[in-house]
C-alpha positions as CSV (number, residue, x, y, z in Angstrom):
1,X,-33.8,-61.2,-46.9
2,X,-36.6,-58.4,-46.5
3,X,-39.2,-58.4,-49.2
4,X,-38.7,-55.3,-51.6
5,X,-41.9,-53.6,-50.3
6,X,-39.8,-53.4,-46.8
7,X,-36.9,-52.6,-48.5
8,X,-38.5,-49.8,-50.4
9,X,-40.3,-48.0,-46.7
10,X,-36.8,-48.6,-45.3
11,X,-34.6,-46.7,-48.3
12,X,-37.5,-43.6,-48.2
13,X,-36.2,-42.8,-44.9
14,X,-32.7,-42.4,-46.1
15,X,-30.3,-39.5,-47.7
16,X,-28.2,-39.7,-50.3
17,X,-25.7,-40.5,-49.0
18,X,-27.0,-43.2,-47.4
19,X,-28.7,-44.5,-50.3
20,X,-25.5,-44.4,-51.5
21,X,-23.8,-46.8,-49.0
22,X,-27.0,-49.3,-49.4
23,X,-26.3,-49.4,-53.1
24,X,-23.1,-50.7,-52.5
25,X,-24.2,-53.1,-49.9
26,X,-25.7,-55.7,-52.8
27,X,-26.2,-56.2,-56.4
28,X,-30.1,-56.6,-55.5
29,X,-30.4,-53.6,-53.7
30,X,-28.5,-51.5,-55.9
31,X,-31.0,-52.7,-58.9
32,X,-33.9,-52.3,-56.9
33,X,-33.0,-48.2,-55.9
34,X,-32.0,-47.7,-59.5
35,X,-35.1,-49.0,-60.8
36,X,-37.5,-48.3,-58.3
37,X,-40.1,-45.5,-59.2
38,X,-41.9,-45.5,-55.6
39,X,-38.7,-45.0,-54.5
40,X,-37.5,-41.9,-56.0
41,X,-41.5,-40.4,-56.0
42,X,-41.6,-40.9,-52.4
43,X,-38.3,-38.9,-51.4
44,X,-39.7,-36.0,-54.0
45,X,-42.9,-35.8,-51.8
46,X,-41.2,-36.0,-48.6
47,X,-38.8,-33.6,-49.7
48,X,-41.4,-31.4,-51.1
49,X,-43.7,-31.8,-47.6
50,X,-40.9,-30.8,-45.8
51,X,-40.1,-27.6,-47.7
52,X,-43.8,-26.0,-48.0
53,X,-43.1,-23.6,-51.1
54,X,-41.8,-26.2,-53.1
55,X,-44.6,-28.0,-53.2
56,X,-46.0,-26.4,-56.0
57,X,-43.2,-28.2,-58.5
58,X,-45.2,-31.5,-57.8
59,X,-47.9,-29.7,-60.1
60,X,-45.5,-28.9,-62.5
61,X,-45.3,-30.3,-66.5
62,X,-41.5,-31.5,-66.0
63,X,-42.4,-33.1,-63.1
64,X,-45.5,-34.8,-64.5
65,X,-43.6,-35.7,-67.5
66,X,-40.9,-38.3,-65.6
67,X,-43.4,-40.5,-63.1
68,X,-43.4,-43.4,-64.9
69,X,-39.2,-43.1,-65.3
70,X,-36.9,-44.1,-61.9
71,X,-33.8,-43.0,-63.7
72,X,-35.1,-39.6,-64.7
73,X,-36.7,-39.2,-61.0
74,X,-33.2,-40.1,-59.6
75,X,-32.2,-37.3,-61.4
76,X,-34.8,-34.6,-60.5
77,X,-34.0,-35.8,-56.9
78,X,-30.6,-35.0,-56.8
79,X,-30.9,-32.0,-58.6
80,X,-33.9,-30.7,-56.1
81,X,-32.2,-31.2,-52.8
82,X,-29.7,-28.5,-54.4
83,X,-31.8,-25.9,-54.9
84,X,-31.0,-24.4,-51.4
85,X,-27.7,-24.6,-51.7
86,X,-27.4,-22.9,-55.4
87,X,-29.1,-20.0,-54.1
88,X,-26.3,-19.4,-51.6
89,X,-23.5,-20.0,-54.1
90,X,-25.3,-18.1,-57.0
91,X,-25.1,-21.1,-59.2
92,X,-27.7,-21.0,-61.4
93,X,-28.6,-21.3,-65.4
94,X,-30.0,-18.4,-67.6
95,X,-32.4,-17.9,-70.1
96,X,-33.4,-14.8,-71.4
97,X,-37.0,-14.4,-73.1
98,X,-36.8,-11.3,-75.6
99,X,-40.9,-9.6,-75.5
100,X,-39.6,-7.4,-77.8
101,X,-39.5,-9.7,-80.6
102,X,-42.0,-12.1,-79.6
103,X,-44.7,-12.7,-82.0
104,X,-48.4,-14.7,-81.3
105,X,-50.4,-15.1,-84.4
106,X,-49.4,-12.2,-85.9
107,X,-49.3,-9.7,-82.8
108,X,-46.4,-8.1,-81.8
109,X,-44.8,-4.9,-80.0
110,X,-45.1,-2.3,-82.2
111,X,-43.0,1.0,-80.8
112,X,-44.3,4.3,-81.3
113,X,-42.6,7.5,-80.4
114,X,-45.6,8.9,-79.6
115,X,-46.2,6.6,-77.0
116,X,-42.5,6.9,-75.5
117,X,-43.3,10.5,-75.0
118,X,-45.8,10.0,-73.0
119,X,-45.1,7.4,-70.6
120,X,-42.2,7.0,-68.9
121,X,-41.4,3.7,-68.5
122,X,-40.5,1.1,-71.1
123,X,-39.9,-2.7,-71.9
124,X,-41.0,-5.1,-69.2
125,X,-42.6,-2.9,-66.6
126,X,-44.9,-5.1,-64.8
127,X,-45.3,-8.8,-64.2
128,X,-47.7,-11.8,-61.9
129,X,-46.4,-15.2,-61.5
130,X,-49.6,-17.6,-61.5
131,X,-49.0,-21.6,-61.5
132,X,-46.2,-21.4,-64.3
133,X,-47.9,-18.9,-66.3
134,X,-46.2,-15.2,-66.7
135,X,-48.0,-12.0,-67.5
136,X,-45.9,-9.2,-68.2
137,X,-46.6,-5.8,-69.1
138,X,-44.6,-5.0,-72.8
139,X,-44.4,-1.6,-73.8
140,X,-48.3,-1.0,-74.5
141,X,-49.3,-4.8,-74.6
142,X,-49.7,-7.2,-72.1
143,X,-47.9,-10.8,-72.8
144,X,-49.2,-14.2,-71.8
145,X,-45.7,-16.5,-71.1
146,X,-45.9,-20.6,-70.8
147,X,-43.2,-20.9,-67.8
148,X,-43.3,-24.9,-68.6
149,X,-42.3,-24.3,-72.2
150,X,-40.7,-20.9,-72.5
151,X,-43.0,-19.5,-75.2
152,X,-45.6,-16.9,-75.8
153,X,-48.9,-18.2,-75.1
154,X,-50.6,-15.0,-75.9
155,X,-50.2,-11.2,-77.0
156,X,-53.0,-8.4,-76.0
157,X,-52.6,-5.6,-77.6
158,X,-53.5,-1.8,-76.9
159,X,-56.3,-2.0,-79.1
160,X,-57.8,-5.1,-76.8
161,X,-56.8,-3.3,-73.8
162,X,-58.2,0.5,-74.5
163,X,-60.7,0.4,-76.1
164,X,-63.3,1.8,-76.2
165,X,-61.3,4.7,-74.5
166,X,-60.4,2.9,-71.7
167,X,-56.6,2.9,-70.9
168,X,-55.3,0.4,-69.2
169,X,-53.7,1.5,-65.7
170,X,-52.3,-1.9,-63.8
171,X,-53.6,-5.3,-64.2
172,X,-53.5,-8.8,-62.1
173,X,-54.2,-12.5,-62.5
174,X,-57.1,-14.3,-60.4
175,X,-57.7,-17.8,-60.0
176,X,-54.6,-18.5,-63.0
177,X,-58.1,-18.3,-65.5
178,X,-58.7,-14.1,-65.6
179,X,-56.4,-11.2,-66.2
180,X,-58.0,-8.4,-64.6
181,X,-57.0,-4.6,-65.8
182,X,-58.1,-1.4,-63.8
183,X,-58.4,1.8,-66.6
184,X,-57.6,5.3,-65.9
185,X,-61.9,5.8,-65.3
186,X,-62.5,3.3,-62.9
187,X,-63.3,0.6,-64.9
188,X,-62.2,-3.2,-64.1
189,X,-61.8,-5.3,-67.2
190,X,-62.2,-8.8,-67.3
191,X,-60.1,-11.3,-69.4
192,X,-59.9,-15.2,-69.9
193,X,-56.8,-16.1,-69.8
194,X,-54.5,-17.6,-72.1
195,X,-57.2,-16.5,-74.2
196,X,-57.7,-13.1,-74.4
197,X,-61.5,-13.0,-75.0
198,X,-63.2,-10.1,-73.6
199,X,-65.8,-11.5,-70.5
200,X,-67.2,-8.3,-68.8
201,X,-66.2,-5.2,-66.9
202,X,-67.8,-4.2,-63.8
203,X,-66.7,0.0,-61.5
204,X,-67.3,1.2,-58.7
205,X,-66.6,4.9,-59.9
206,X,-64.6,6.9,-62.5
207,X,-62.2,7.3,-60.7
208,X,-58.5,6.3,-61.8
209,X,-57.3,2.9,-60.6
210,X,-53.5,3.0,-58.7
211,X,-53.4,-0.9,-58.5
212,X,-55.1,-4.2,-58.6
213,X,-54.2,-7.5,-56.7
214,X,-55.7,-10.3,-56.2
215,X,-55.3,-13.1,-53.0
216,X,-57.4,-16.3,-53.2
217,X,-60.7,-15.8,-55.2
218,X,-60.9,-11.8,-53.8
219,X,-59.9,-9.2,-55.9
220,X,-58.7,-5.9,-54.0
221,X,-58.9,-2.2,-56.3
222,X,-57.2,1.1,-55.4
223,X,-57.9,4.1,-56.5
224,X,-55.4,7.6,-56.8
225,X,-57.8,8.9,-53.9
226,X,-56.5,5.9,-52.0
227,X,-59.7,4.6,-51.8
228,X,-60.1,0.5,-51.7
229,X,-62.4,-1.5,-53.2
230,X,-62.9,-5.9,-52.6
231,X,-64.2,-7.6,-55.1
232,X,-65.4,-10.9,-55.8
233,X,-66.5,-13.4,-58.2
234,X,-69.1,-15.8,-58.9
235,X,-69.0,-18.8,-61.3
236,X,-71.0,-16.3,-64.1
237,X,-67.9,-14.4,-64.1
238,X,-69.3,-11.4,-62.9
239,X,-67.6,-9.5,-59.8
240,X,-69.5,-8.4,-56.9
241,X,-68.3,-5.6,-54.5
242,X,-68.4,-7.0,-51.3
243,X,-66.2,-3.9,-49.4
244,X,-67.9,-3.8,-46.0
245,X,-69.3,-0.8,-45.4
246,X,-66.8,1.9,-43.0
247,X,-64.1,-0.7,-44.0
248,X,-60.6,0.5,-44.8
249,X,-61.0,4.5,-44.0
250,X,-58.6,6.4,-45.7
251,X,-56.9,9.1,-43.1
252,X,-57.6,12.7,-44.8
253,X,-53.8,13.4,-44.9
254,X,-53.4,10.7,-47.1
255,X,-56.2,11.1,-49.3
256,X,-54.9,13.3,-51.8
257,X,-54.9,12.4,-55.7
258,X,-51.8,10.5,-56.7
259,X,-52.0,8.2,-59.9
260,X,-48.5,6.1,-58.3
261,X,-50.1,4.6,-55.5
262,X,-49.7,0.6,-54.8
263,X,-51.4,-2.2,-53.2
264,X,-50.8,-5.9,-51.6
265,X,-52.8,-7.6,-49.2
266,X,-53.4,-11.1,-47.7
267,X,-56.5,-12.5,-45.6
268,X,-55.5,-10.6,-42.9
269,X,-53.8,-7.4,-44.0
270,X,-53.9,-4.5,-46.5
271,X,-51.2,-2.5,-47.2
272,X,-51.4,0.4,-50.0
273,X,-49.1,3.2,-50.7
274,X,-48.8,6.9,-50.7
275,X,-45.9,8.9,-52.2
276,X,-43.5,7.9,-48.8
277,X,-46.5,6.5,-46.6
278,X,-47.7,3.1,-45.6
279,X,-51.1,2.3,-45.0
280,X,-51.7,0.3,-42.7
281,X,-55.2,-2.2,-42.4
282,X,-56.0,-5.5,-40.6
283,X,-59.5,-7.1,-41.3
284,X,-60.6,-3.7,-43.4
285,X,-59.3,-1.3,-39.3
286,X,-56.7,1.3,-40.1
287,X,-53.9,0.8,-37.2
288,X,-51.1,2.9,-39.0
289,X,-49.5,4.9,-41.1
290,X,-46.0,5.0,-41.6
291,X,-43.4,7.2,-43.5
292,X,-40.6,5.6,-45.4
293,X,-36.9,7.8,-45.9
294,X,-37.7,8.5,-49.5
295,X,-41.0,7.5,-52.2
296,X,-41.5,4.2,-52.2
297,X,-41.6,2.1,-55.7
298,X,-42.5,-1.2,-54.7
299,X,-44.1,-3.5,-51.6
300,X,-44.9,-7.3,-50.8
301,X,-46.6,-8.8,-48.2
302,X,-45.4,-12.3,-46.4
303,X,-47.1,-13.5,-43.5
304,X,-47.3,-10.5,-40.7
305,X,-44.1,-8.7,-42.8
306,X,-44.7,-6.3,-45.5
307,X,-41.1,-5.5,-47.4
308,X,-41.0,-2.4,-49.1
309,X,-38.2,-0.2,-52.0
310,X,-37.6,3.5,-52.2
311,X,-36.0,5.8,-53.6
312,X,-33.1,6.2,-50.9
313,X,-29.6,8.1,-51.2
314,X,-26.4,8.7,-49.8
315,X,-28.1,9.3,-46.6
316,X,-31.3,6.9,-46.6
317,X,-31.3,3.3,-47.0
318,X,-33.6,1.5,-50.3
319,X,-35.4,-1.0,-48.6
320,X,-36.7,-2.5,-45.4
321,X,-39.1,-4.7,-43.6
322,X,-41.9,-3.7,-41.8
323,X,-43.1,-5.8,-39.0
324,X,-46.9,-5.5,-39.5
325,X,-48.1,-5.4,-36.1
326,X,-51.3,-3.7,-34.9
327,X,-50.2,-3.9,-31.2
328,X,-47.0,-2.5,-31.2
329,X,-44.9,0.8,-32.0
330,X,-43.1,0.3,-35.8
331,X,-40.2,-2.3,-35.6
332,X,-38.4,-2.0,-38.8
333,X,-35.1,-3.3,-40.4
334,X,-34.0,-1.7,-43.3
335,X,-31.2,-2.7,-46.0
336,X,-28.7,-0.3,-47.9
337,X,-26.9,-2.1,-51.0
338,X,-23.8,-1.4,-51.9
339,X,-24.3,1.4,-54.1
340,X,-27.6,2.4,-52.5
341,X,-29.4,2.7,-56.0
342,X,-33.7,3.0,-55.6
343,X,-34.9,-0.5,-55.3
344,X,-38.2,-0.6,-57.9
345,X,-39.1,-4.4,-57.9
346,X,-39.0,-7.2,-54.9
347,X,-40.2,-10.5,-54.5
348,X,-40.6,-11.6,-51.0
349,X,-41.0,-14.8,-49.3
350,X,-40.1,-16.7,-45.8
351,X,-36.4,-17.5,-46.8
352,X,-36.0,-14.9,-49.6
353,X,-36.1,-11.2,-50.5
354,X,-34.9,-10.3,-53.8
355,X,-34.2,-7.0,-54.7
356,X,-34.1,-4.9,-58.1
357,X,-32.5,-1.7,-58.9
358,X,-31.7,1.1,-61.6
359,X,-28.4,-0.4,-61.8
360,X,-29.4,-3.9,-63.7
361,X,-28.7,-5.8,-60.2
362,X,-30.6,-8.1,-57.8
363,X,-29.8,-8.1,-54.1
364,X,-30.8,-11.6,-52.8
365,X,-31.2,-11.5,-49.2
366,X,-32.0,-14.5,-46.3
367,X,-34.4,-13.1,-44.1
368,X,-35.4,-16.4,-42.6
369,X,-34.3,-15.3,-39.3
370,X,-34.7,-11.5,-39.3
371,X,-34.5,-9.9,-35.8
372,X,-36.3,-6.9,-35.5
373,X,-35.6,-4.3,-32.6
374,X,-38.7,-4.6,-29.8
375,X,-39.2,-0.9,-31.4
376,X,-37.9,1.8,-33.7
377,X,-35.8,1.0,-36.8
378,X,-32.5,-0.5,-37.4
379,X,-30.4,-0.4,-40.7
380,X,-28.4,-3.0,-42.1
381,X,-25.8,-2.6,-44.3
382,X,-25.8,-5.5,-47.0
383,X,-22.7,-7.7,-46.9
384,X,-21.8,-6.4,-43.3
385,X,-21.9,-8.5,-39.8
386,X,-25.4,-8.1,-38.5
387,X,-26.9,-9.4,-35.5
388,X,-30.5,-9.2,-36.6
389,X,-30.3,-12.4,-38.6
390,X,-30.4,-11.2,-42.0
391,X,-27.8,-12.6,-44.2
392,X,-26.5,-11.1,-47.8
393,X,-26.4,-13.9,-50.2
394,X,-25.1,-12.0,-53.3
395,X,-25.6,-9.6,-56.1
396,X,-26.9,-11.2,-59.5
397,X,-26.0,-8.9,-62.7
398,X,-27.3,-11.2,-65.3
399,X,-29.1,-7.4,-67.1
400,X,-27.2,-4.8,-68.7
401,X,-25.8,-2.5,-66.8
402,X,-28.1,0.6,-65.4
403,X,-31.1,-1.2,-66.9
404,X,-33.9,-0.7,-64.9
405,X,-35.3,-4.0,-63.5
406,X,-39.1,-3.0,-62.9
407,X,-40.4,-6.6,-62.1
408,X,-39.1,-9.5,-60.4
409,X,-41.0,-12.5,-59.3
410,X,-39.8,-16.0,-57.6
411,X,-41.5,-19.6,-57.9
412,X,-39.6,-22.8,-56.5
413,X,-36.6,-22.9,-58.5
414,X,-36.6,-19.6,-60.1
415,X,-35.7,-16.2,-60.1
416,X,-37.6,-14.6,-63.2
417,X,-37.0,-10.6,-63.4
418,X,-38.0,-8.0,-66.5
419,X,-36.0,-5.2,-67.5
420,X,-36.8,-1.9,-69.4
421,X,-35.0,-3.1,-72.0
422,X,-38.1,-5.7,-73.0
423,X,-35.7,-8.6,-71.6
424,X,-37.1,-11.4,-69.0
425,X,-34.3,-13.5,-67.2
426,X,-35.0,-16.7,-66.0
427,X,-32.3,-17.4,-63.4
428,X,-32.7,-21.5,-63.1
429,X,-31.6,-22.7,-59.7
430,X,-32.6,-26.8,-60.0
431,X,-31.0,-27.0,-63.7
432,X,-32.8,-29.7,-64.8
433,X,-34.5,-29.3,-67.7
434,X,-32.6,-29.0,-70.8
């Protein structure tokens, strides 16, 4: 008989099923795979190694919280290998986080018509994803969410945010420990986050900031001129600009003042927005500028493909994918839903693009094999044949109906997307904790 050290290389290398067979094989196996810890730990990482954005859940509490238990590894095992196939059977569990009527330490939404009246958007309008820590946007405050416990962590309120005079434009989280927020006079301020205390704020000018976003430990700003900005920041916590100088030229025909402008970027490429226009930037060199069908409401930026919403029609599809590169003419696929409605929040990924609409709904889409045309554009209608490789997976209408869905973001297992109505819905594709 093989020693259980053997035994225990030899099962790591198996499936379930397999596993399954070996347990009936003996009495002594059967103990030693239901009690084995390595055992079970081992197929988590392999699993995890082997599908690169799940990796992250080995940092997770839940995870951290069942090393020492085979039987409750077992069971985060089974339920892990699913996670693929829940998303293509829409089976998933909900939980719905009301900002509305959450309350830190005495701090709370408080509604005011006078704000209503002059903004135009409402409830959850914004939100960044960080290591298990949400921060969303809540009517005028911005809310700190624990992801590994489903509770408020923190509340900043307008009066944190604005003052002195200082409204808060767009905001973004660096490094999981600072919420940054650009103003409306060019002012980045810094927070610690869960925190809230105040560190410092650093501008370049006064002029209003569009968008902030952050990608390792750089910071990128955008201003309504169009104008971009890199930031970083050193262990004092003060930020540095480090924009290269005749980096990232703006063309003049897209240089005029718009407040709705947006930004994403990765160590290679920039992306920021105007009205129907994509700008275009590798290493800090303009190489295009292209025009979208309609305004556009939302972008995201995976490897060399930037995924974009719009406003679309009857006539013009709501989304697409632009194939980001510098050496060719524009390859583009783009998507038309069912009913077509403007797409105003995505999360984007290499096996997923989810998309959320005016109409309460998200369109998730498989896009790990997307074909795009050697030039031009192509449009795909959702839920039709396509011989580009992207697959409709469903429609998830978990929100009320015509609520406007103005953030969604993903993480391993989850789907988490924000509503105007104040609502955050955790769509929970591995099921396991209670």
């Amino acid at each position: 008989m093989l020693p259980s050290e053997i035994l225990i290389i030899v099962f790591s290398n198996l499936d379930l099923d397999s596993l399954e067979n070996a347990r009936n094989t003996s009495k002594k196996w059967n103990n030693l795979i239901k009690t084995s810890v390595h055992l079970w730990k081992s197929l988590v990482n392999q699993h995890c190694a082997s599908n690169k954005p799940r990796k992250e859940i080995l940092q997770m509490q839940m995870y951290k919280e069942i090393q020492k238990s085979a039987e409750k590894l077992e069971q985060f095992y089974r339920k892990l290998v699913k996670i693929e196939e829940n998303f293509l059977s829409n089976n998933y569990r909900v939980r719905t986080l009301n900002c509305l009527e959450a309350e830190f330490e005495g701090k709370k939404v408080v509604k005011s018509s006078e704000w209503e009246q002059n903004h135009n958007y409402k409830g959850v309008y914004d939100m960044i994803l960080n290591k298990n820590r949400l921060v969303a946007s809540v009517y005028d405050t911005i809310q700190v969410w624990d992801m590994s416990s489903y509770q408020v962590a923190n509340i900043l309120p307008s009066k944190i945010l604005d003052e002195p005079h200082c409204a808060t434009t767009c905001f973004t989280l660096l490094d999981d420990k600072f919420l940054i927020c650009g103003t409306q006079n060019g002012f980045l301020k810094i927070f610690e986050i869960p925190s809230g205390k105040f560190l410092t704020q650093v501008k370049r000018n006064s002029n209003y900031i569009s968008d902030v976003n952050a990608s390792g430990d750089v910071l990128a700003s955008l201003d309504w001129y169009g104008e971009i900005t890199l930031w970083k920041f050193s262990s004092s916590n003060k930020a540095e600009n480090v924009t290269e100088e005749g980096k990232f030229q703006v063309p003049l025909i897209l240089a005029g003042r718009e407040n709705e402008r947006l930004l994403d970027f990765t160590s290679e490429f920039l992306v920021s927005t105007f009205k129907c226009h994509l700008t275009c930037y590798r290493y800090g060199e303009f190489f295009r500028s292209y025009p979208a069908p309609s305004d556009i409401f939302c972008i995201g930026i995976h490897g060399d493909k930037l995924a974009f919403g719009c406003k679309g029609n009857r006539d013009t599809p709501a989304a697409g994918i632009l194939k980001l590169g510098w050496d060719k003419l524009p390859q583009v696929v783009y998507l038309r839903t069912r009913d077509n409605d403007p797409v105003i929040s995505l999360s984007f990924n290499e096996k997923f693009l989810i998309l959320g609409d005016v109409n309460g709904e998200l369109h998730v889409v498989d896009v790990e094999k997307i074909v795009f045309p050697e030039s031009g554009e192509v449009t795909i209608e959702l839920g039709k044949e396509s011989e580009n490789g992207v697959v409709f997976v469903g429609t998830i209408r978990t929100h009320e109906y015509r609520a406007f869905i103005w953030a969604c973001k993903t993480d391993p297992y989850r789907i988490f997307s924000g509503d105007e109505t104040g609502k955050i819905i955790v769509h929970d594709y591995l099921m396991f904790e209670d």
